[in-house]
Every structure is written in C-alpha cells, then in structure tokens.
C-alpha positions as CSV (number, residue, x, y, z in Angstrom):
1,X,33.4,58.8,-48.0
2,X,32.8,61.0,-45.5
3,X,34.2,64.2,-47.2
4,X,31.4,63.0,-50.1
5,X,28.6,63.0,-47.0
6,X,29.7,66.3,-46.0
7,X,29.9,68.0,-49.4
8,X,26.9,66.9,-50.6
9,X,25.5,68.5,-47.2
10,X,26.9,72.0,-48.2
11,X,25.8,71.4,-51.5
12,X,22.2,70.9,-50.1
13,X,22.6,73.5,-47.5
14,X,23.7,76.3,-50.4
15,X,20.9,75.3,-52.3
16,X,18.6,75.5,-50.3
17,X,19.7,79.3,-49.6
18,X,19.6,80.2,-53.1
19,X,15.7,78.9,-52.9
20,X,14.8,81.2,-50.0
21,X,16.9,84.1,-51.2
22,X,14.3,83.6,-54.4
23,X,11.3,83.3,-52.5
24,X,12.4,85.9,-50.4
25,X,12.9,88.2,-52.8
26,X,9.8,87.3,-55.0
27,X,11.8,85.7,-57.9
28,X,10.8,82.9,-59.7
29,X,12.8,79.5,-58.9
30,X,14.6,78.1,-62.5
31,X,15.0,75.2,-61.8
32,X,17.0,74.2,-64.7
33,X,19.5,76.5,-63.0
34,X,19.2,74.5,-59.9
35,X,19.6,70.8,-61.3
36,X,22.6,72.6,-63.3
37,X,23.9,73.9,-60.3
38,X,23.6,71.2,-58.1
39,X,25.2,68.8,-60.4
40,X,28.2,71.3,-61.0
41,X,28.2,71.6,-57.1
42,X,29.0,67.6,-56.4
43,X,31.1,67.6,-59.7
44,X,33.4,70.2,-57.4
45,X,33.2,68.0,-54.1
46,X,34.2,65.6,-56.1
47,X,37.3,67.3,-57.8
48,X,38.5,68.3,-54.3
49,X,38.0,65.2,-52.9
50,X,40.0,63.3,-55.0
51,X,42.9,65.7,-55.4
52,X,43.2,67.1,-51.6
53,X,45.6,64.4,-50.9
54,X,46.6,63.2,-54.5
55,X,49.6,65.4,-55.9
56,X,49.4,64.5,-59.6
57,X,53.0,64.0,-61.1
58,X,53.4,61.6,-63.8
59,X,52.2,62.4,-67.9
60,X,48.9,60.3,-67.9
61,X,47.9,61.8,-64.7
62,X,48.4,65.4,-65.6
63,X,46.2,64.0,-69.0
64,X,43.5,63.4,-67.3
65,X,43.7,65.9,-65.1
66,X,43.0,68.4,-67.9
67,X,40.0,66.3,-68.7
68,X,38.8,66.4,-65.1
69,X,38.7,70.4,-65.4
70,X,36.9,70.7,-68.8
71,X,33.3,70.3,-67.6
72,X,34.5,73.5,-65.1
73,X,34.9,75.4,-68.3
74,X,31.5,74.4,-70.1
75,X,29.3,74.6,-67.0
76,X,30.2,77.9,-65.0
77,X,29.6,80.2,-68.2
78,X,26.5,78.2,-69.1
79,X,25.0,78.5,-65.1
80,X,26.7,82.1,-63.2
81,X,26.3,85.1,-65.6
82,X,29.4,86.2,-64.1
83,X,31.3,83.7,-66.2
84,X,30.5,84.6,-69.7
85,X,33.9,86.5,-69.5
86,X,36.8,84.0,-69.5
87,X,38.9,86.1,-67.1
88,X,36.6,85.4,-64.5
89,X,36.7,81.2,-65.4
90,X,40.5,82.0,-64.8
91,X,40.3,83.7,-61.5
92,X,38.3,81.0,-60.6
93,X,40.2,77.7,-61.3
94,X,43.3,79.8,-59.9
95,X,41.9,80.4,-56.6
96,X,40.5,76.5,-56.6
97,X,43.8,75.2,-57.7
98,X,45.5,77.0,-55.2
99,X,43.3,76.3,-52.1
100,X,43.8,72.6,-53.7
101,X,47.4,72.8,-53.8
102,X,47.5,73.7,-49.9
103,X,45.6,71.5,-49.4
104,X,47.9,69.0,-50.9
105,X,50.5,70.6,-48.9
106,X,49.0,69.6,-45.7
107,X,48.3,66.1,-46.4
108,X,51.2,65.3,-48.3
109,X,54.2,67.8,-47.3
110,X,54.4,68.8,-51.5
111,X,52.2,70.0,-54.6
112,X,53.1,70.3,-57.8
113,X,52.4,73.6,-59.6
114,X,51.6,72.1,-62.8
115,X,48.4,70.7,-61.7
116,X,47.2,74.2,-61.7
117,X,48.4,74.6,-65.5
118,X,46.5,71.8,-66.7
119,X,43.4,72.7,-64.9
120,X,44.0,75.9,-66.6
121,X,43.8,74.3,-70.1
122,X,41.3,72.1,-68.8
123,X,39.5,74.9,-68.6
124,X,40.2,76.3,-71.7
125,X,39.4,73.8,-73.4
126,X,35.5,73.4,-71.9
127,X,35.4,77.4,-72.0
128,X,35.5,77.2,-75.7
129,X,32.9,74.3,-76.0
130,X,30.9,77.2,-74.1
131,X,31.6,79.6,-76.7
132,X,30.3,76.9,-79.3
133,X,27.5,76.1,-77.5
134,X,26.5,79.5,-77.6
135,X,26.8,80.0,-81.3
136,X,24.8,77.0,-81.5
137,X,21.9,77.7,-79.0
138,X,22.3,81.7,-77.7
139,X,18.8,81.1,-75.6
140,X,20.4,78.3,-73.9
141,X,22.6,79.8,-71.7
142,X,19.6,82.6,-71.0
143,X,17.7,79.6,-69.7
144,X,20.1,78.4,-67.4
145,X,20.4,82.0,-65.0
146,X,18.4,83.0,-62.2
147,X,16.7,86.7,-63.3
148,X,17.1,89.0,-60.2
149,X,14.5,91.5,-59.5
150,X,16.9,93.5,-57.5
151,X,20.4,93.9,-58.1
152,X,21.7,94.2,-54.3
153,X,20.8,90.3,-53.6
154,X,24.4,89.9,-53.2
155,X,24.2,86.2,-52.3
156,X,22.9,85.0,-56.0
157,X,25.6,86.9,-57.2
158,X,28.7,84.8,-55.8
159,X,26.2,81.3,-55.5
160,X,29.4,79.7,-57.4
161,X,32.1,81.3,-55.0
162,X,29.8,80.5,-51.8
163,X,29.4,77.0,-51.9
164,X,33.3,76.7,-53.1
165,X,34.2,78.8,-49.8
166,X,31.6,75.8,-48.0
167,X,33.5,72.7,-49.5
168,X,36.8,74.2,-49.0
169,X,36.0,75.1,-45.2
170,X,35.1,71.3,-45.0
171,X,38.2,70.0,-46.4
172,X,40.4,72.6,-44.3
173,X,38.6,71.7,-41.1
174,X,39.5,67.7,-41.9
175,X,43.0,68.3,-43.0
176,X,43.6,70.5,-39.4
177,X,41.8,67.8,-37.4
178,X,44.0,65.1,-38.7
179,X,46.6,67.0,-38.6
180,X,46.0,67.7,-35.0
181,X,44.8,64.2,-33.8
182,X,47.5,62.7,-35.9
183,X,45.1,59.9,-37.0
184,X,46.3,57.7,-39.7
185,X,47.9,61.1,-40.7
186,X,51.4,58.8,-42.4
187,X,49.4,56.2,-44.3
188,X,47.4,59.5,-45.7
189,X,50.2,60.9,-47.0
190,X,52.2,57.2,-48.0
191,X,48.6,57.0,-50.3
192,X,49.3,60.3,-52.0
193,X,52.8,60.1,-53.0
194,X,52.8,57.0,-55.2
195,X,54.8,57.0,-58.4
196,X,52.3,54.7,-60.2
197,X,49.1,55.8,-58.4
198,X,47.3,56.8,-61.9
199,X,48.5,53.6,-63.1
200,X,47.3,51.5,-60.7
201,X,43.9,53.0,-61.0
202,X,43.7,52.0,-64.4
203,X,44.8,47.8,-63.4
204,X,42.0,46.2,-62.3
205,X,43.4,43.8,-60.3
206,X,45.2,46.5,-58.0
207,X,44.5,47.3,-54.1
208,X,44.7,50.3,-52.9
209,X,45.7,49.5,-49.7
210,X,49.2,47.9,-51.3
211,X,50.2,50.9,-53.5
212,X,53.2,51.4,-51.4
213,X,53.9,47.5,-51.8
214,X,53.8,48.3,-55.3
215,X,55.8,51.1,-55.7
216,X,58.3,49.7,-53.4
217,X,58.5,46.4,-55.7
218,X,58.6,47.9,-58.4
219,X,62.1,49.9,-57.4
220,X,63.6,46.9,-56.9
221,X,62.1,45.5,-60.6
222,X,62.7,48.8,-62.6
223,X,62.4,46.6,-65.8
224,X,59.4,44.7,-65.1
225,X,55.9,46.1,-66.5
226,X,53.5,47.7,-64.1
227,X,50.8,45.0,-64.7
228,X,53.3,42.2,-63.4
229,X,54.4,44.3,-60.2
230,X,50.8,44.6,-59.5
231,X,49.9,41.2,-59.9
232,X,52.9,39.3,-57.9
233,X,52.7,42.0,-54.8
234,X,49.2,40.5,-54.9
235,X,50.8,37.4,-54.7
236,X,53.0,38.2,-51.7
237,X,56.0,37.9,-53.8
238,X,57.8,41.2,-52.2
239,X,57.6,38.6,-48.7
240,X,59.7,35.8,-47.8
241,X,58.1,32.4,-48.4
242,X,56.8,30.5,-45.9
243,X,56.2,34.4,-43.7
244,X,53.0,33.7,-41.5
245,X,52.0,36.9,-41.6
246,X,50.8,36.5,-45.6
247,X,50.1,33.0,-45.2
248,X,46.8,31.6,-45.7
249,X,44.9,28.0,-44.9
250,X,42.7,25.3,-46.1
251,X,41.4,22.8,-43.9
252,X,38.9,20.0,-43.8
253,X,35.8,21.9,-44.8
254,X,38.0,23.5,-48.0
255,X,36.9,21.1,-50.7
256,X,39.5,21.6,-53.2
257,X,42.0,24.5,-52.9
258,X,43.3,26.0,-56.4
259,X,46.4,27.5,-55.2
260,X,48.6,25.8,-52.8
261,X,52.1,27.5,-52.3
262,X,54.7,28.7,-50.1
263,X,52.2,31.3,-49.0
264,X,48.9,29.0,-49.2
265,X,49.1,25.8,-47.2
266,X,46.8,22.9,-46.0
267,X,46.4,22.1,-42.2
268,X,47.7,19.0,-40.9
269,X,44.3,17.3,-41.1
270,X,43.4,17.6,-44.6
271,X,42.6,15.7,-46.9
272,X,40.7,15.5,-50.5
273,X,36.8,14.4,-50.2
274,X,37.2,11.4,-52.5
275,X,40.6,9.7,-53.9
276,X,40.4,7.2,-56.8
277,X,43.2,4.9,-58.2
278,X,44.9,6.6,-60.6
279,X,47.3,4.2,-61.7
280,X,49.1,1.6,-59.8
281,X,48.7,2.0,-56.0
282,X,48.8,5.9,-57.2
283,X,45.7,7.9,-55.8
284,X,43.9,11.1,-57.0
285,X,40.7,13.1,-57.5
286,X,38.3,11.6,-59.6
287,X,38.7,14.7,-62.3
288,X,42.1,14.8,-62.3
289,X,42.6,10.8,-62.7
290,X,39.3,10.9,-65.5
291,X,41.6,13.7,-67.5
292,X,45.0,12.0,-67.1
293,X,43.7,9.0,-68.8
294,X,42.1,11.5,-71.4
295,X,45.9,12.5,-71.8
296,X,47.5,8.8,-72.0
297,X,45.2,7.8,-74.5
298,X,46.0,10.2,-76.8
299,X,49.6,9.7,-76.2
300,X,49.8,6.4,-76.9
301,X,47.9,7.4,-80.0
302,X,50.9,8.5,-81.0
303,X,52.9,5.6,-80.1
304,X,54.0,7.4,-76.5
305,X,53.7,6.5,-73.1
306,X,54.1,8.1,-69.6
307,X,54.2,7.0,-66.4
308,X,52.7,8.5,-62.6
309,X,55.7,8.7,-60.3
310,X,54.3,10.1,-57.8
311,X,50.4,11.6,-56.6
312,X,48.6,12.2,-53.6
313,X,50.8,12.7,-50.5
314,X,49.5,13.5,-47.0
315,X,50.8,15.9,-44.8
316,X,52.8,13.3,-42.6
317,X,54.6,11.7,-45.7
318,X,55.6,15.2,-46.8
319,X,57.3,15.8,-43.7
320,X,59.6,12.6,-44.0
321,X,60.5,13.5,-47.2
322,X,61.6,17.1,-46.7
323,X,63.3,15.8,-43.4
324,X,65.1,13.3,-45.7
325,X,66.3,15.8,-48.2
326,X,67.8,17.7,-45.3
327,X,70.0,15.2,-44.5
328,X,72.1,16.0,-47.8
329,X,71.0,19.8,-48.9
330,X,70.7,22.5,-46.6
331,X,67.7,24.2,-45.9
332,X,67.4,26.8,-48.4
333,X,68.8,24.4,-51.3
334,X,65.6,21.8,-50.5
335,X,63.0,24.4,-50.1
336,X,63.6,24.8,-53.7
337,X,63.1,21.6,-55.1
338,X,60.8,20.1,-51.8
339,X,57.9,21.7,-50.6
340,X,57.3,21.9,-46.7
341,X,54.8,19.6,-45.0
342,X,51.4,21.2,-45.9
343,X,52.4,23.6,-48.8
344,X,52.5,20.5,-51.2
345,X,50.3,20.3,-54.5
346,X,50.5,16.9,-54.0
347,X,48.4,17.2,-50.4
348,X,45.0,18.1,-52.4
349,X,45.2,15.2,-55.0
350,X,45.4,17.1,-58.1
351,X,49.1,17.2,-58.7
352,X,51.0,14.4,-60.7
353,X,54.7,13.9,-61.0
354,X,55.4,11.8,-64.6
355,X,57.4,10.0,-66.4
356,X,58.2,8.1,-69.8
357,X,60.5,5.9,-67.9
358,X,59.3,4.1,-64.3
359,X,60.6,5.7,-61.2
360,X,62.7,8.3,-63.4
361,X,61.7,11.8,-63.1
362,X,65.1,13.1,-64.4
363,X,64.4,11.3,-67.9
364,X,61.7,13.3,-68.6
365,X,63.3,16.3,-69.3
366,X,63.5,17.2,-73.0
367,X,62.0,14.0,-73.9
368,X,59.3,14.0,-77.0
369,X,57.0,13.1,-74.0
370,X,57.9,16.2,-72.1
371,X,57.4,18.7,-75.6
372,X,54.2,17.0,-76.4
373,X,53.1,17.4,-72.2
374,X,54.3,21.1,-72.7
375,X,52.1,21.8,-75.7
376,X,48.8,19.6,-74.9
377,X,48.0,19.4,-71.4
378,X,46.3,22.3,-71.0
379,X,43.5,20.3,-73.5
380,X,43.1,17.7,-70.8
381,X,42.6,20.7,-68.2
382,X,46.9,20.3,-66.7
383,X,49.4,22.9,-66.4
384,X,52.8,22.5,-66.1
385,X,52.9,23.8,-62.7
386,X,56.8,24.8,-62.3
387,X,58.4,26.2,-65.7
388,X,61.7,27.8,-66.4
389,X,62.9,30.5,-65.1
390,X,59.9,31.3,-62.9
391,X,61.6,30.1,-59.7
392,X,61.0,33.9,-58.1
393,X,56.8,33.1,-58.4
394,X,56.9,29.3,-57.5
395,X,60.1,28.7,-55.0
396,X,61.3,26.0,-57.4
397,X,63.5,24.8,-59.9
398,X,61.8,23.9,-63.4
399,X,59.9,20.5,-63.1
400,X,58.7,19.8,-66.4
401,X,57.2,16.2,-64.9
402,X,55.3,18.2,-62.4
403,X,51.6,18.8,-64.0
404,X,48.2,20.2,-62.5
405,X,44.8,19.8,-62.5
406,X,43.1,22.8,-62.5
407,X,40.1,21.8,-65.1
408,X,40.1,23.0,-68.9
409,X,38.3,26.2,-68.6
410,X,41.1,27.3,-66.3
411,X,43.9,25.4,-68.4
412,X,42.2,26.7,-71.6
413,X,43.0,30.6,-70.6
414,X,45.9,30.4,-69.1
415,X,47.2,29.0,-72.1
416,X,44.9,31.9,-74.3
417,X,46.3,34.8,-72.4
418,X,50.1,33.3,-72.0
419,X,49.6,33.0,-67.9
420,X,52.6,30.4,-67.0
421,X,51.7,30.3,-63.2
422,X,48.7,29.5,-61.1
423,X,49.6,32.5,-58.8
424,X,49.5,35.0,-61.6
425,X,45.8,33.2,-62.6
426,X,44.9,33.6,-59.8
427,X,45.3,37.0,-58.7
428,X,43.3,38.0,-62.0
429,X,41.0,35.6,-62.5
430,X,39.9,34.6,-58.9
431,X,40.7,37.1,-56.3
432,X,39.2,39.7,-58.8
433,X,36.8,39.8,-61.6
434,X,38.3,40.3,-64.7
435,X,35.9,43.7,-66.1
C-alpha cells in the first residue's frame, strides 16, 4: 500500500510539471492527454508494484503476464508521439523489464528472463491494436499529444521516461531501505518465491499470509489438487491436532459453534442455551431433536427404525470416558476413535450417535439403516460427520452412526457441491464468502 501512496504521488508530482512546463511555455493544456497520461501513469505503478517482488514462473502466470503488458502497447503510441515507432515501444518495455528484473533480484535473490519476453509480446500484441486503431480513427491519436510551440522543451519530450525514472527511484529507495534495515526482509522474499502463487490468486478462499503453508503442503501431497491444499492448510491440517498454537475456543457466550474439532474446542464451562429430550433420558438442541424426529418418521415409513445411543455430553463426562479408553488403548490409538474433553461434537448438543439395535453402535454399519442414513440425512439438515477414508481431516475412524446437525441449508450444499467434511464447509462457506 504504501508503494501505491507514493506512486500515485510521483504520478501527481510529474503531472503537475507537465502543466507548468505548458503554461510556462504558452501551450495549451490537452487534457485528454492528461487523463490518458495519468491513467497510463498508475497503470505503471501498478505493474511495478506487483512484480518488484513477484518473479513469475509457472505457464498461467507468464499468460497473464502478457496480458498485463498489452495496455503498455495500445496506450504509449496513442499518448507520447515518440512511440508511433515500434522500436521505441521496445526500448521501452526492455529498459522497464530490466529495472523490474533487478528489482526482483533484490527482493527475492532470482528473476526469470522470460518475464521480459512475454512483456515483449505483451506489447506486441497492444502495439498492433494501436496500428488498428489508427486505421480506424487517424485523428485520434492527433488528439491525444501535447502540440509544442517550441521544440527545445525537453521535459514534454521524455514525460513517459520521466515519471518511469520517478516510480523506479521509489521502488529502488524501498528495496535498499529494507535491504538495509533488514525489516521483514525473509518473509518478503518467502511471498515471492511460491510455486502456486498465481494459483492461489485465483482460489478464493486462499490467504496470503499462508502461501508458504501451502506450498509446503502441497510437497508433501504432490497428487492432491490445489483447491484441496488450500482449503485443509486453512484448516490447520499441515499441524498436529490438538497444537495450541492453531487452536481456537467457544465459551459460554458462543451460542452454538459449527465446527468443533481437534483444533476448535469448548471451554470447560459450556454448555448449549437450551436442551430438550430427545429420546429416552437422551438430551439435545431443540433443532436437532425437531429434525431427528423428521428423520425417524420417515424411516419407520419405510418399515425402519433407529435408535439414539448416545447425545449431549458435558465436558466432565467426556473426560471419564477418554480416561477410560486409556486404560486399554494407548494414547494415539484413542485419540482416534475418542475425542478429548472439550473437542467433542457431542459437548454442543447437536451431535447423535445411532443405532438400529439398542446400545449397539457396531451393528450399524452396513445396515439398510445406515445406507438409507448415508443417502437422506442431509434432507433432515444431518451429516454424517466422520466418513471413510477422511481420517487425515477429522482425526477419526469412519463412524457411520455418528450424524450432525448443521441445519438443511448447510446439509443441502454440502451434499450439492460433494463437501464430505464440516472442515472443508467451513473454510469455503464460513470463513470466506463464496464470490
């Protein structure tokens, strides 16, 4: 932001020199040149803004690149007489590029010579728009120049190569000071060497500040698309469970948290604002016991029937059940099958263990129950809240018996758009806004 302040501070400052140099010199302000100018002036702060510390490797990047240097190649032949020759558009983008590309070497210890070819094309490309342009409309371009009265006014000669020399000065002075001060100079360059960076631009759901998370995940995952990295380093799942450091909290005042997990916990004191009987001694949230008997009913429609094994649990019960499991299983073998006191589903109400047979949660595995719980819930506003094979997102084993309440607009597109986890909703649905 700041190298946007100070450019569009040259860009005033050369401007407002080319307006005295008229007055000066009794010529008559075109302003068309000057809203031209000016525009073409921030679109170059803007350019060297973005790639002074972004060396531009992959395909798509070098793509768009090309596009980024087409308006270069419509707008100085249109604006600065100079440029009607193409020669002079070359000499140009070559002496840009390459101020860019030391700059590039500064911040990030490397550049890439092929950014200068496709800026090249780029400007091909927009210098023979130009040429159709002026087919088109000759008096256009003729509108667009400032008419000198005297030839030796050097300064309205080289406007274009002036206020370049007045961004790049900027940029220089910033990339020595930081060099200098070594301020945040590593993370600078870590943010300008990502493999993906173009990539992640284009995901919606991706942080800048965790690029090197991503890339660094996505090493270790050399198979696994770009939008799934993105989405599960969002998720902490490059930590350990249960790390602090990533871990956040809902406590009394949280009314009803979406995601609990091994990196989203309650506190000790929490507890849902209103439980209902659900069935049997079984408690629950009013929503989620109104939708489960939504569910039963149109089970035993069918001539089915299912049981609650288990509901709401508070903190204190969790504890002396995961102490219990320990007594058999170490550690690592229970944390995948038991959740730690406060990172329970069960804590906020909303999470049902069920059966077809009482008490039996192993039963219900590949039961017609179980298919029909698979297919449906998610029209009663459930998800089955640990599936196969997705023991590296959740931390447990498949528990087809284990559903959610997470409402039906929530159910509804997680089902539409194939989502199998509440993590992988809720990266793209909650902590961002879908576009």
């Amino acid at each position: 932001m700041l190298y946007y302040i100070l450019g569009i501070l040259a860009v005033i400052v050369v401007h407002l020199i080319t307006f005295l140099k008229c007055y000066e010199n009794g010529i008559k302000v075109n302003w068309l040149h000057m809203c031209m100018s000016a525009g073409f002036s921030c679109y170059m702060v803007y350019i060297v803004e973005y790639l002074h510390n972004n060396v531009i490797e992959n395909g798509i990047g070098l793509a768009k690149l090309t596009v980024m240097f087409i308006p270069a190649g419509i707008f100085m032949p249109i604006i600065y007489k100079r440029f009607k020759y193409f020669l002079m558009n070359i000499l140009y983008v070559l002496c840009v590029g390459g101020l860019i590309s030391v700059l590039q070497y500064i911040n990030c210890n490397k550049f890439n010579p092929l950014n200068n070819v496709f800026e090249l094309f780029g400007v091909l490309i927009g210098f023979i728009f130009t040429m159709i342009i002026n087919e088109i409309s000759p008096e256009f371009r003729k509108k667009c120049i400032i008419k000198k009265r005297n030839k030796q006014i050097r300064y309205l000669s080289f406007e274009a190569e002036t206020l370049a020399l007045l961004v790049f000065v900027l940029f220089f002075a910033g990339a020595i000071v930081e060099r200098i001060s070594g301020r945040d100079i590593e993370k600078q360059k870590g943010a300008v060497v990502y493999e993906h960076e173009d990539e992640y631009k284009d995901i919606y759901y991706a942080d800048k500040d965790k690029y090197d998370r991503y890339d660094a995940y996505a090493k270790l995952h050399p198979d696994m698309k770009l939008e799934d990295v993105v989405w599960r380093v969002d998720a902490n799942l490059d930590q350990k469970f249960y790390d602090e450091a990533y871990t956040t909290k809902a406590d009394a005042n949280t009314k009803s948290p979406l995601l609990i997990n091994k990196f989203n916990r309650v506190s000790e004191d929490y507890k849902p604002e209103e439980l209902v009987s659900i069935e049997g001694d079984y408690v629950a949230t009013p929503e989620t016991t109104k939708a489960y008997h939504e569910l039963i009913n149109a089970l035993e429609d069918l001539g089915m029937k299912i049981y609650v094994v288990s509901s709401y649990r508070s903190v204190e019960y969790q504890k002396n059940l995961h102490d219990y499991y320990l007594k058999s299983d170490t550690p690592e073998e229970v944390d995948t099958y038991s959740s730690r006191a406060g990172y329970s589903e069960h804590h906020t109400g909303r999470a049902l263990d069920i059966s077809q047979v009482r008490g039996n949660l192993n039963a219900f595995e590949g039961s017609d129950e179980a298919v029909w719980v698979y297919e449906n819930a998610y029209k009663y506003g459930f998800i089955v809240r640990y599936m196969d094979n997705e023991i590296d997102v959740t931390g447990y084993i498949f528990e087809p018996w284990h559903i959610t309440y997470v409402g039906k607009e929530i159910a509804q597109t997680m089902h539409d758009e194939k989502i199998t986890t509440l993590e992988e909703y809720v990266v793209k649905y909650v902590d961002h806004k879908k576009p």
